[in-house]
LOKOLMI-709661 format. One record per residue (C-alpha): x, y, z; residue number from 1; residue in three letters. Coordinates in nm, 4 decimals. Example, Ala and Ser with C-alpha at 12.3 -4.5 7.8 and 13.67 -1.06 7.14 Angstrom:
<x->1.2300	y->-0.4500	z->0.7800	drenvo->1	baro->ALA>;
<x->1.3670	y->-0.1060	z->0.7140	drenvo->2	baro->SER>;
***
This chain:
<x->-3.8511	y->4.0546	z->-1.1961	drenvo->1	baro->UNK>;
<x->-3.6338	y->4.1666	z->-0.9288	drenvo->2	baro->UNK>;
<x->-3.7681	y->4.4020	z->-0.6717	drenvo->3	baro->UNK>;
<x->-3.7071	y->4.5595	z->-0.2785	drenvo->4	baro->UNK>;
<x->-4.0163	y->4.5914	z->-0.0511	drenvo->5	baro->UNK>;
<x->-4.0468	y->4.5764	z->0.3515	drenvo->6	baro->UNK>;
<x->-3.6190	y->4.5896	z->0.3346	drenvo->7	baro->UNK>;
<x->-3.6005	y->4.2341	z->0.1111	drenvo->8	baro->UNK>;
<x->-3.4871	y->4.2270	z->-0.1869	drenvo->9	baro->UNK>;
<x->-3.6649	y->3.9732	z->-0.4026	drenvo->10	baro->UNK>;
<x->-3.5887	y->3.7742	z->-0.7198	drenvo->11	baro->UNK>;
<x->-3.8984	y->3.6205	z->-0.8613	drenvo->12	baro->UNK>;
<x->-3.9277	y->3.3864	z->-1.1973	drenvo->13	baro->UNK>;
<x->-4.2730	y->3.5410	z->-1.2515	drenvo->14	baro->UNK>;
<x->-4.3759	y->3.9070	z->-1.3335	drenvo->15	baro->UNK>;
<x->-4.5942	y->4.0046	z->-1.0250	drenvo->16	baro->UNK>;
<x->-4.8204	y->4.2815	z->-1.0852	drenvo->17	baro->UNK>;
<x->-4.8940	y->4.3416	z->-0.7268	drenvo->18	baro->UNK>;
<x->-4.4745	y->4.4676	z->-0.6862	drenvo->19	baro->UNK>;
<x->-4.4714	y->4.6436	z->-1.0177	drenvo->20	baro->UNK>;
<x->-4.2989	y->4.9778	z->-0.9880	drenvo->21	baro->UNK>;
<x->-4.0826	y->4.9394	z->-0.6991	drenvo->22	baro->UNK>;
<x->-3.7824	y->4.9262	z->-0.9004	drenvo->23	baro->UNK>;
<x->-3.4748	y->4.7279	z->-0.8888	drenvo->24	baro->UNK>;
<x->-3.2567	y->4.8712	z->-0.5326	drenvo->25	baro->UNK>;
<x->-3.0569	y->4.6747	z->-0.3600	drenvo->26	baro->UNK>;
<x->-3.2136	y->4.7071	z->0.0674	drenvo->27	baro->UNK>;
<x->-2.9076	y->4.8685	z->0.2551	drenvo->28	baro->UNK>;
<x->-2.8851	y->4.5918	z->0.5223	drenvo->29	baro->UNK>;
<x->-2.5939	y->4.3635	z->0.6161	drenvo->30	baro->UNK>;
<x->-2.7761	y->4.0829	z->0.7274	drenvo->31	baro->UNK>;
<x->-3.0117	y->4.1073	z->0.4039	drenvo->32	baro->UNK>;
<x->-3.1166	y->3.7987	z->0.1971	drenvo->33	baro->UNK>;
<x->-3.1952	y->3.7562	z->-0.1309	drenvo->34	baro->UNK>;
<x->-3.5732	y->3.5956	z->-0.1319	drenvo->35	baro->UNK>;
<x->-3.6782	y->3.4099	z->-0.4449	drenvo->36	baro->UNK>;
<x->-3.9945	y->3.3514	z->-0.5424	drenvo->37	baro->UNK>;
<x->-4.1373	y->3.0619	z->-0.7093	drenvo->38	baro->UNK>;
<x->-4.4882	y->3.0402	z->-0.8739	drenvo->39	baro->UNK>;
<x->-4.6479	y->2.7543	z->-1.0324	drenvo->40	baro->UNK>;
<x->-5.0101	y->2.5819	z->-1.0709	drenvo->41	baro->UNK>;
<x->-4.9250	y->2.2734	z->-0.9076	drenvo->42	baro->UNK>;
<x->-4.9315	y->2.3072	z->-0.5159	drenvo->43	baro->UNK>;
<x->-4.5520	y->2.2490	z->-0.3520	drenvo->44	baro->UNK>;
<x->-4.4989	y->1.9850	z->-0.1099	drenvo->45	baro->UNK>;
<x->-4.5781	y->1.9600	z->0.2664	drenvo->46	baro->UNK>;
<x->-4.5765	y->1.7574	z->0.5252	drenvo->47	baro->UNK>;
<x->-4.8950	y->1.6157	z->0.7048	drenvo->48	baro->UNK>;
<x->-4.7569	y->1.7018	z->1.0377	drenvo->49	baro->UNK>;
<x->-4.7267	y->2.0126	z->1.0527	drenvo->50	baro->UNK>;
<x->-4.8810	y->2.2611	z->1.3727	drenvo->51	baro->UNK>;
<x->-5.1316	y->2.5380	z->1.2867	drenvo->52	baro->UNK>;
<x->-5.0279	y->2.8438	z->1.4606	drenvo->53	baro->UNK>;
<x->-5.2244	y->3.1030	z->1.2935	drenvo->54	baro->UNK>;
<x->-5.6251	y->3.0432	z->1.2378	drenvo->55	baro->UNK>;
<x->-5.8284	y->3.3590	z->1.0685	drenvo->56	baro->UNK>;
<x->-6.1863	y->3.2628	z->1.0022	drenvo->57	baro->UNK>;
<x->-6.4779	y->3.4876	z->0.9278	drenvo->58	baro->UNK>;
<x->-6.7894	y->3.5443	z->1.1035	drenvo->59	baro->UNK>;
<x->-6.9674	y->3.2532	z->0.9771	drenvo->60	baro->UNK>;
<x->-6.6484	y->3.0346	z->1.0831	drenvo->61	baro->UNK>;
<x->-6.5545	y->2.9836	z->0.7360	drenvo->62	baro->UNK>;
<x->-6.1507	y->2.9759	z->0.7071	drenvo->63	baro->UNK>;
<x->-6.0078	y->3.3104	z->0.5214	drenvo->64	baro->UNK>;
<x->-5.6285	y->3.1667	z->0.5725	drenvo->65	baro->UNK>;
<x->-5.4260	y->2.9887	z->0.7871	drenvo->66	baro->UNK>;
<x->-5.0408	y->2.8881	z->0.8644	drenvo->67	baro->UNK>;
<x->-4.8765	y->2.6473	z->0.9318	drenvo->68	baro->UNK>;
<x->-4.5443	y->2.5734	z->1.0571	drenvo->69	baro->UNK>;
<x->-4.2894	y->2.2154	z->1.0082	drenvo->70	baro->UNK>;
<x->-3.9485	y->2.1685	z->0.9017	drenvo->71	baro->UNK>;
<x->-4.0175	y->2.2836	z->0.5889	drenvo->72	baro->UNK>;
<x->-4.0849	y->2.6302	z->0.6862	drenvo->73	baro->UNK>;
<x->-4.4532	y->2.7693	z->0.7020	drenvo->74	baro->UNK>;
<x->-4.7261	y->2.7240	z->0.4896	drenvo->75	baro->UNK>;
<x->-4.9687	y->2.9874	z->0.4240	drenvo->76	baro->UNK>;
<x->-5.3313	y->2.8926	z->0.2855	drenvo->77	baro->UNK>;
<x->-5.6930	y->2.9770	z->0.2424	drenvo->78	baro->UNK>;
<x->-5.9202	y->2.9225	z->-0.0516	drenvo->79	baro->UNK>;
<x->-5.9572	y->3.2388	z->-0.2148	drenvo->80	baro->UNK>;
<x->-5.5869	y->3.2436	z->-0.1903	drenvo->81	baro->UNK>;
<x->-5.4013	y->2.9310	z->-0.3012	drenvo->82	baro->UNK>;
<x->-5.1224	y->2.8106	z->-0.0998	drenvo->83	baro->UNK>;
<x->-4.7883	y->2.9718	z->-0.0504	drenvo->84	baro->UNK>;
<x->-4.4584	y->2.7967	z->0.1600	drenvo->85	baro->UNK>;
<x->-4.1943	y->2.9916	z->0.2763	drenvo->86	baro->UNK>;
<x->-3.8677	y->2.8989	z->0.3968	drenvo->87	baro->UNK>;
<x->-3.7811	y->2.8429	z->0.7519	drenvo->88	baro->UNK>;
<x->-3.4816	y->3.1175	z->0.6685	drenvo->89	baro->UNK>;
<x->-3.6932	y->3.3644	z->0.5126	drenvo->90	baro->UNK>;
<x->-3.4715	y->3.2910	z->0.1442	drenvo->91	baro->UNK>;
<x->-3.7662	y->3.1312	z->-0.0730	drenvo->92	baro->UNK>;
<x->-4.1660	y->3.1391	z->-0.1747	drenvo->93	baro->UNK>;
<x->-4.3363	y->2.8721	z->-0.3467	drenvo->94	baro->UNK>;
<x->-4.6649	y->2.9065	z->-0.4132	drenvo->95	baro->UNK>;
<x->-4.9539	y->2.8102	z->-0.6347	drenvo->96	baro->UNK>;
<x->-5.3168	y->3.0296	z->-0.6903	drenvo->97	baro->UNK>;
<x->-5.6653	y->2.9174	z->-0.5563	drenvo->98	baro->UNK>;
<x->-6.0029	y->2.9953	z->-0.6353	drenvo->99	baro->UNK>;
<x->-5.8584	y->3.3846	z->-0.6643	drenvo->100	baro->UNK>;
<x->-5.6672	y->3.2625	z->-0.9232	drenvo->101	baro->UNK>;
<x->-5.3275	y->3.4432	z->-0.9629	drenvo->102	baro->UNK>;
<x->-5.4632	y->3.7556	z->-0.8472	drenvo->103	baro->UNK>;
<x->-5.6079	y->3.6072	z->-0.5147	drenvo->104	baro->UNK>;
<x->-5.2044	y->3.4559	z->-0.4572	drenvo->105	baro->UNK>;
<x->-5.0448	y->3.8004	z->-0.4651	drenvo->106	baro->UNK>;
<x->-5.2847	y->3.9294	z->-0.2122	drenvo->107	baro->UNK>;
<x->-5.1814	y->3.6923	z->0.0565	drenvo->108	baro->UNK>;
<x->-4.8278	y->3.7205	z->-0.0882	drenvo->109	baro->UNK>;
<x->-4.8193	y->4.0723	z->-0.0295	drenvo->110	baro->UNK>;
<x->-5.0003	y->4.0685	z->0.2858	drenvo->111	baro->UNK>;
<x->-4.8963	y->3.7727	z->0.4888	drenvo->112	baro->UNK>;
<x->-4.5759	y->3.6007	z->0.3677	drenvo->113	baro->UNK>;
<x->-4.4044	y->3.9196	z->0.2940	drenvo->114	baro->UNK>;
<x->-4.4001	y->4.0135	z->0.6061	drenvo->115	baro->UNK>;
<x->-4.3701	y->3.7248	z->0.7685	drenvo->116	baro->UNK>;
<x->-4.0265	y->3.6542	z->0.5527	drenvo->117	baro->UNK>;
<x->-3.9079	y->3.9801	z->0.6595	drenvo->118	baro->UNK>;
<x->-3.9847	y->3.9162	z->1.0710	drenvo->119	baro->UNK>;
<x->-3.7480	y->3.5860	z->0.9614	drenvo->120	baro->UNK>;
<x->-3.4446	y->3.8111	z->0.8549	drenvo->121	baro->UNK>;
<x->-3.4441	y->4.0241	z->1.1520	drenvo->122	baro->UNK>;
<x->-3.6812	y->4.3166	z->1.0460	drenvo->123	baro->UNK>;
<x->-3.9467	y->4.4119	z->1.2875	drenvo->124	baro->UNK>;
<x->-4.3117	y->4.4496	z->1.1145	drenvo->125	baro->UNK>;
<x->-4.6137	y->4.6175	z->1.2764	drenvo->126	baro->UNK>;
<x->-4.9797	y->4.6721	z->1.1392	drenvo->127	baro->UNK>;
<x->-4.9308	y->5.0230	z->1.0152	drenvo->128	baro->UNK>;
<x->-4.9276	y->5.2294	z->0.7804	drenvo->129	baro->UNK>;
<x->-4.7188	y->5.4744	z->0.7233	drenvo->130	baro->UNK>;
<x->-4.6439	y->5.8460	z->0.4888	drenvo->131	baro->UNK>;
<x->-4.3049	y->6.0518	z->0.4806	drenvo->132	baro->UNK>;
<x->-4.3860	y->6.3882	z->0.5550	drenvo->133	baro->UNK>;
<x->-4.0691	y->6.6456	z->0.5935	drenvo->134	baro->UNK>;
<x->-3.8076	y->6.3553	z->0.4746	drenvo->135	baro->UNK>;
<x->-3.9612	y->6.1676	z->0.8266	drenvo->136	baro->UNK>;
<x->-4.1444	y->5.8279	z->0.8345	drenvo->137	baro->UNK>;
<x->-4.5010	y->5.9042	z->1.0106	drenvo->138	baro->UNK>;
<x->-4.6363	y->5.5546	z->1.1429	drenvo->139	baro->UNK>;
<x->-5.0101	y->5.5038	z->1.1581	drenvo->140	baro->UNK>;
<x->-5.1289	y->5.1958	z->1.3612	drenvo->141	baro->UNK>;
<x->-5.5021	y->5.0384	z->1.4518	drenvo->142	baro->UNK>;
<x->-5.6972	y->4.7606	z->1.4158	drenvo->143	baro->UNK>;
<x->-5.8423	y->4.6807	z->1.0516	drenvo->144	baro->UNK>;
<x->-6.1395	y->4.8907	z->0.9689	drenvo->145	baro->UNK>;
<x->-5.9952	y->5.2187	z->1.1614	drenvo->146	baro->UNK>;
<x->-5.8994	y->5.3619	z->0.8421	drenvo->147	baro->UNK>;
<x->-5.5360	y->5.3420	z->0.8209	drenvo->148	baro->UNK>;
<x->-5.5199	y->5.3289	z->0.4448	drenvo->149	baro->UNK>;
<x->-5.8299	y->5.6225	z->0.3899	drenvo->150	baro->UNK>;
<x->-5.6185	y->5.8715	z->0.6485	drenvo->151	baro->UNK>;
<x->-5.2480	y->5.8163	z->0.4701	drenvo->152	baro->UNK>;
<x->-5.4405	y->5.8764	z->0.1298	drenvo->153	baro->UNK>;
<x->-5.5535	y->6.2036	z->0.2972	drenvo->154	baro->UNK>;
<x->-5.2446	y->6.2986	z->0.4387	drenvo->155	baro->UNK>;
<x->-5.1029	y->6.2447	z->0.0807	drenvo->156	baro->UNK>;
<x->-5.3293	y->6.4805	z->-0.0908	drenvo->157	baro->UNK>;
<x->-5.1730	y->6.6972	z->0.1722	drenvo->158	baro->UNK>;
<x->-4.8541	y->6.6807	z->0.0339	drenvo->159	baro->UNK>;
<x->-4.7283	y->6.4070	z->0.2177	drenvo->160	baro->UNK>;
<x->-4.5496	y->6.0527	z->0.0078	drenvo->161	baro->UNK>;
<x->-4.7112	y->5.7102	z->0.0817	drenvo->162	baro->UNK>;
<x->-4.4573	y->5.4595	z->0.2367	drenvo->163	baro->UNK>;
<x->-4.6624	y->5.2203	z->0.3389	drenvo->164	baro->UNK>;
<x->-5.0244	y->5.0995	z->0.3164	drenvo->165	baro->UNK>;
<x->-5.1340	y->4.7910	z->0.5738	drenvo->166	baro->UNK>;
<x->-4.7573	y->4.6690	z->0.7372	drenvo->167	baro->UNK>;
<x->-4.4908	y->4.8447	z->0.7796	drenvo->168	baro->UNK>;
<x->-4.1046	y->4.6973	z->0.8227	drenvo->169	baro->UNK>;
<x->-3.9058	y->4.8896	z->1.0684	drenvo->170	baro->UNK>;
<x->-3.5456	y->4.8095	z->1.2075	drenvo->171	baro->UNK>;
<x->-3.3177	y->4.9189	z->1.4497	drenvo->172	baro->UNK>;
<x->-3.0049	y->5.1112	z->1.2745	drenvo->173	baro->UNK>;
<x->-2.7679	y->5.2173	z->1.5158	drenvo->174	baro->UNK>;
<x->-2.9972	y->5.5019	z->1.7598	drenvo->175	baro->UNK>;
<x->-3.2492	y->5.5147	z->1.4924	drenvo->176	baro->UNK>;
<x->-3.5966	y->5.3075	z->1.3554	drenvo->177	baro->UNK>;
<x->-3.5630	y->5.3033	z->0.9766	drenvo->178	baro->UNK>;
<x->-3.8936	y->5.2259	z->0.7705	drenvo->179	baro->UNK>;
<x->-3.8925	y->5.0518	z->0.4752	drenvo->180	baro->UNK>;
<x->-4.1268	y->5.0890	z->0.1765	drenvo->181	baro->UNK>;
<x->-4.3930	y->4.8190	z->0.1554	drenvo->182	baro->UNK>;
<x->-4.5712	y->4.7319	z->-0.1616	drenvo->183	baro->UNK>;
<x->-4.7017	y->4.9952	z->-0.4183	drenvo->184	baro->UNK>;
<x->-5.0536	y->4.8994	z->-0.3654	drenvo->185	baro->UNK>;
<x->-5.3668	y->5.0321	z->-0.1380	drenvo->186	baro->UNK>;
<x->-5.6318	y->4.8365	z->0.0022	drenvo->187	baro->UNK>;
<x->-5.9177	y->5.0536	z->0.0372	drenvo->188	baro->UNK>;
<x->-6.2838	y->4.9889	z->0.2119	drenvo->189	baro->UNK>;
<x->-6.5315	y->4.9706	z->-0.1220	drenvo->190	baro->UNK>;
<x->-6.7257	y->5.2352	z->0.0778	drenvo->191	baro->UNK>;
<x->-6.4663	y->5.4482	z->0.1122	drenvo->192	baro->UNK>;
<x->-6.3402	y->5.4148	z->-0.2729	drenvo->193	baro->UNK>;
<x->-6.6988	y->5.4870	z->-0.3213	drenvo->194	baro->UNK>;
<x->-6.7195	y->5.7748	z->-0.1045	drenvo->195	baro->UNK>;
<x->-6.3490	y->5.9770	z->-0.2662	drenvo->196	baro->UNK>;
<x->-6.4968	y->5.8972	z->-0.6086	drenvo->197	baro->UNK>;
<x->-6.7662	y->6.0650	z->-0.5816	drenvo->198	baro->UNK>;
<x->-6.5686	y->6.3909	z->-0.4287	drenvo->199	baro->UNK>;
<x->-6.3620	y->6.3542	z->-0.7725	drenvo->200	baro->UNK>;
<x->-6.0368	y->6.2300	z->-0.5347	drenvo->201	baro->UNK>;
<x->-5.9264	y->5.9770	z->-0.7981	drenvo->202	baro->UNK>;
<x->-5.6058	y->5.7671	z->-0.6171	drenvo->203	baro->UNK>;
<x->-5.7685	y->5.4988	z->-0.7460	drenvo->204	baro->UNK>;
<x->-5.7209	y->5.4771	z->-1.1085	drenvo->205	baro->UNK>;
<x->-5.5165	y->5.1759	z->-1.1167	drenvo->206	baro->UNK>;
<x->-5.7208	y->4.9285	z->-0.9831	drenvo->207	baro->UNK>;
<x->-5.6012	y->4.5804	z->-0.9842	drenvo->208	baro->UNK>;
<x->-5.8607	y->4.3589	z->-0.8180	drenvo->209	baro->UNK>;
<x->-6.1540	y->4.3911	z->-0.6214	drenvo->210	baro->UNK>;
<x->-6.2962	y->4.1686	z->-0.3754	drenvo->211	baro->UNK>;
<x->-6.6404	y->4.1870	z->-0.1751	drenvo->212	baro->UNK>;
<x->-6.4384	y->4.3733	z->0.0945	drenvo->213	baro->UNK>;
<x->-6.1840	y->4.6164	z->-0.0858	drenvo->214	baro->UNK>;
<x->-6.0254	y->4.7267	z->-0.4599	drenvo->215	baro->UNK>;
<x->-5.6180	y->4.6924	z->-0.4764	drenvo->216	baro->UNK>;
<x->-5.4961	y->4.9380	z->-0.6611	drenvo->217	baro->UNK>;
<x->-5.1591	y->5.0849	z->-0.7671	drenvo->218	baro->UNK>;
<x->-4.9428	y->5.3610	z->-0.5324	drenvo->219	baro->UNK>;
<x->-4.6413	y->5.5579	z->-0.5813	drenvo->220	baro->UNK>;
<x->-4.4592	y->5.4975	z->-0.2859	drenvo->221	baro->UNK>;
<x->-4.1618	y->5.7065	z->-0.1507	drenvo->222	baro->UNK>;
<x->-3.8265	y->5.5946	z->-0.1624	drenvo->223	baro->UNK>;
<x->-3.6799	y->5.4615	z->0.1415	drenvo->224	baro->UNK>;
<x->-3.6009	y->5.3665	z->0.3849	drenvo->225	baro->UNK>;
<x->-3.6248	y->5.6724	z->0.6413	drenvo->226	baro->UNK>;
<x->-3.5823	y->5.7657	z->0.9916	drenvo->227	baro->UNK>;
<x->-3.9328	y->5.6885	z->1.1712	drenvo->228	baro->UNK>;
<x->-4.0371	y->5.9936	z->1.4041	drenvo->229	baro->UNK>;
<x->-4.3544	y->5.9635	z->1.4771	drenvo->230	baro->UNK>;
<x->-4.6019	y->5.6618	z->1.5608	drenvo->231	baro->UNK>;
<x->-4.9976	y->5.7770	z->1.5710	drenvo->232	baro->UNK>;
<x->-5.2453	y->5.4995	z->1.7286	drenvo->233	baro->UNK>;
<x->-5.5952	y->5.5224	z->1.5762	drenvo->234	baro->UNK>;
<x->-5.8556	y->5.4572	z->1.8424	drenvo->235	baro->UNK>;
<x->-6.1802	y->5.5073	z->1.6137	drenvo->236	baro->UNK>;
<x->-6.4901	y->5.4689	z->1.8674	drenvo->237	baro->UNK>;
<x->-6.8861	y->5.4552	z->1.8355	drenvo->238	baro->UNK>;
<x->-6.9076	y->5.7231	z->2.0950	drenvo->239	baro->UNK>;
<x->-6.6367	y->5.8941	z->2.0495	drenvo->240	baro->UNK>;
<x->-6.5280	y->6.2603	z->2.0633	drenvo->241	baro->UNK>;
<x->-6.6971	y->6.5007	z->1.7659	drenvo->242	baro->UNK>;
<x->-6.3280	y->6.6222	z->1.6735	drenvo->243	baro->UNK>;
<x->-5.9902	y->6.3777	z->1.7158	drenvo->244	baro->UNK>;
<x->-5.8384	y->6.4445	z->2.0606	drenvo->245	baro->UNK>;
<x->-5.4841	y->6.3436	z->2.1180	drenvo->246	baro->UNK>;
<x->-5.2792	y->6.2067	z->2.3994	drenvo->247	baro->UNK>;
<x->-4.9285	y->6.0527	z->2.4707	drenvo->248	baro->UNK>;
<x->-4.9548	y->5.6988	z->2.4739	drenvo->249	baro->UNK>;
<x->-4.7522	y->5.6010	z->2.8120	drenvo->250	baro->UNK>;
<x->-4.8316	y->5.2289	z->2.8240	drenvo->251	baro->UNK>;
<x->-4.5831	y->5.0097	z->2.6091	drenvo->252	baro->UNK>;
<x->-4.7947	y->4.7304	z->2.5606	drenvo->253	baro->UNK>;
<x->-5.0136	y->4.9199	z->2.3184	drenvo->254	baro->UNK>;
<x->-4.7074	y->4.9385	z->2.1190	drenvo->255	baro->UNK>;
<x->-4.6694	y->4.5281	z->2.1207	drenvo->256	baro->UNK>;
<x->-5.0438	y->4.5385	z->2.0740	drenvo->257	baro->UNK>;
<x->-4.9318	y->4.6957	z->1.6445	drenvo->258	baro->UNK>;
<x->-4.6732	y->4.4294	z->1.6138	drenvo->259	baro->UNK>;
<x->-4.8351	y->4.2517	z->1.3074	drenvo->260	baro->UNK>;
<x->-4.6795	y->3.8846	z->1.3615	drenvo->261	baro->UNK>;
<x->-4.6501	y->3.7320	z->1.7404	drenvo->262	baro->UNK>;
<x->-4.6959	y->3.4098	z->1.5975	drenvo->263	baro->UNK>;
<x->-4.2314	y->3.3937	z->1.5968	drenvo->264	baro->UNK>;
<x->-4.2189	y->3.3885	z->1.9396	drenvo->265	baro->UNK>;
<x->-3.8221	y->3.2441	z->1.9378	drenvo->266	baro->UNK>;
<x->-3.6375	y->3.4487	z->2.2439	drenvo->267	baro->UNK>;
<x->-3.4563	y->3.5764	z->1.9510	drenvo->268	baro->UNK>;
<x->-3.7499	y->3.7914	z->1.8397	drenvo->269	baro->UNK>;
<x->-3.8819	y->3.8664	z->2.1019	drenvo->270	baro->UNK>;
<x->-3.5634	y->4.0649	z->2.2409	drenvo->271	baro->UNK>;
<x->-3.5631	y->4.2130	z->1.8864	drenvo->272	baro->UNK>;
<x->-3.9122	y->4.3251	z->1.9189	drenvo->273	baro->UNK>;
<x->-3.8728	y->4.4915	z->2.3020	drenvo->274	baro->UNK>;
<x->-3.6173	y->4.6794	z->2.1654	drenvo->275	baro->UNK>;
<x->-3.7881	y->4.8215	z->1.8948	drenvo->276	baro->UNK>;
<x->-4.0585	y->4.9029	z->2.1192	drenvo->277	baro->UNK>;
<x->-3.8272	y->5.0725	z->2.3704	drenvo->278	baro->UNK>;
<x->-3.6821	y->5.2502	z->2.0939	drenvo->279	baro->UNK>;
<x->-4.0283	y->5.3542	z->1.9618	drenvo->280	baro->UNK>;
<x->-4.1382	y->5.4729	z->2.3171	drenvo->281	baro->UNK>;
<x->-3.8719	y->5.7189	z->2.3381	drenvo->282	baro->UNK>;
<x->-4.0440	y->5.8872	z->2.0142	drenvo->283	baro->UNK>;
<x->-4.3212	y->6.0405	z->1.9811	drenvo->284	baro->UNK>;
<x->-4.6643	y->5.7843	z->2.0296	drenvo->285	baro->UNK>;
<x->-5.0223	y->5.9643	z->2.0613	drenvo->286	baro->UNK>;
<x->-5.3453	y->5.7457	z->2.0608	drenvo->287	baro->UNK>;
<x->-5.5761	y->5.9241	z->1.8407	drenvo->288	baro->UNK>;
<x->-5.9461	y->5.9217	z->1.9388	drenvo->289	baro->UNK>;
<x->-6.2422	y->6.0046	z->1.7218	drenvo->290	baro->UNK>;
<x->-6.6147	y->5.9043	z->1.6481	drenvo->291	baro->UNK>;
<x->-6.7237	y->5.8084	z->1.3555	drenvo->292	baro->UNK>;
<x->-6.8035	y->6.1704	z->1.2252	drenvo->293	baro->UNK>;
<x->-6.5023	y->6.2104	z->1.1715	drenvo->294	baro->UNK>;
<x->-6.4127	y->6.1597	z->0.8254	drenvo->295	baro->UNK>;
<x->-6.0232	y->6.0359	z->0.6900	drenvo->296	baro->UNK>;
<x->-5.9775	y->6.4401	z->0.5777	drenvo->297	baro->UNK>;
<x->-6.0566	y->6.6194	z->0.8966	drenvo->298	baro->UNK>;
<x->-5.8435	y->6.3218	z->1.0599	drenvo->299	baro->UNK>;
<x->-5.5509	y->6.3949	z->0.8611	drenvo->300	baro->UNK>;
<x->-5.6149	y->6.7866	z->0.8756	drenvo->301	baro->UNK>;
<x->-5.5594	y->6.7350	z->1.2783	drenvo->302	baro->UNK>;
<x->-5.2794	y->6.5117	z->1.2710	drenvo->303	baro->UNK>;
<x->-5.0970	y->6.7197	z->0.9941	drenvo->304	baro->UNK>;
<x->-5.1214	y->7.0908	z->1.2504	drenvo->305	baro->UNK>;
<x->-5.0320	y->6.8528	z->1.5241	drenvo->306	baro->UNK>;
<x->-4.7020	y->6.7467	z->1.3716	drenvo->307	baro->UNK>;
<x->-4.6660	y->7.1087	z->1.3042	drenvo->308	baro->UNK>;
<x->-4.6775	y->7.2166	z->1.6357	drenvo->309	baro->UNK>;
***
């Protein structure tokens, strides 16, 4: 299947459910790569030597993934997920499932190396979401469990299109930001799935997998890329305000504080990703509060009249 998500375009031997949908168009970027994808059961080769930059464990210190980097390239890993290595040029997967079985493997596909690949060919990623509302990328960042995915699903039954559910590939285009479409899938809370099936709000049809923390399921996505105009920081607190309160975010280290991947730290990227943020700063950037009344419909009723203003 061939398919273009966070701006690569990707060539893969093995139908990948996860990607299904996105279509066959070719990302409008000079310095774009073909990236191939390999899948097999047998694990590829890698070197015993490698360094472990990247460590996420849960609370009980067992290890969810982890990467690793050698000449090779990088290595992503974890047990529900299999193994996946990526080139050191961001041009080719391979990968082989783990106790998730195939399913498990597309998850940190889609998640991790994705992203990763695309930080490798000169695309800048944060941890954001992000909708299209008025032909204009809307950017919503925050640390996992602020409801990123719950609020853009809400601002779609608005009227708004999904672009983007967990990571979100911008780069820089001349004087603008252009975001790319991510993958047509949502990772929602189980609560939350819970919660907008009961209310009848059925996004969730298409469910692919479901895990002890959150069900995949399909999403239409909006073509792309598009100009990014707005960036909205979600600062969800246990004692915060009853309504959402907005305010210009001045400091631009909260802005480094959504890139998704600081693990690159070449001087390369790093000049790439100041200049995104510069670029970002000059557009508008409000830190959202709210408590945890606030639900992801009156959250996306306030940001919607804000943008309206």
């Amino acid at each position: 299947m061939s398919a273009t998500v966070f701006g690569l375009d990707l060539d893969s031997g093995t139908q990948l459910p996860f990607l299904e949908g996105v279509g066959d168009r070719v990302a409008e970027r000079t310095t774009g790569r073909p990236l191939r994808i390999v899948y097999s059961e047998q694990p590829p080769p890698w070197p015993d030597e490698a360094q472990l930059i990247s460590d996420e464990r849960g609370p009980d210190g067992e290890v969810i993934f982890q990467i690793e980097a050698g000449e090779a390239g990088y290595r992503f890993h974890g047990p529900a997920y299999g193994c996946s290595v990526l080139a050191a040029d961001g041009t080719e997967v391979r990968g082989a499932p783990g106790e998730g079985g195939f399913e498990g493997w597309q998850r940190l596909l889609v998640a991790q190396v994705l992203p990763f690949a695309a930080a490798l060919q000169g695309l800048e990623v944060l941890h954001a979401g992000a909708v299209v509302i008025g032909g204009v990328g809307v950017a919503l960042s925050g640390p996992s469990g602020s409801g990123k995915t719950s609020l853009a699903l809400a601002l779609e039954r608005r009227g708004a299109e999904l672009l983007a559910d967990d990571v979100l590939a911008i780069e820089r285009s001349g004087e603008r930001l252009l975001a790319h479409p991510g993958a047509p899938i949502s990772g929602i809370d189980l609560a939350e799935a819970e919660r907008l099936g009961a209310q009848g709000k059925g996004e969730h049809a298409g469910v692919l997998a479901v895990n002890a923390r959150e069900q995949v399921a399909r999403a239409a996505l909006a073509p792309g890329p598009v100009p990014l105009g707005a960036l909205f920081l979600l600062d969800r607190r246990g004692q915060g305000p009853a309504g959402p309160e907005f305010e210009a975010e001045e400091d631009p280290r909260q802005l480094l504080a959504a890139t998704f991947n600081l693990v690159l730290a070449s001087p390369e990227r790093l000049a790439g990703l100041l200049d995104v943020c510069a670029s970002l700063a000059a557009r508008r950037v409000e830190r959202v509060s709210f408590g945890p009344a606030t639900d992801s419909d009156e959250l996306a009723a306030a940001i919607w009249a804000r943008l309206s203003e």
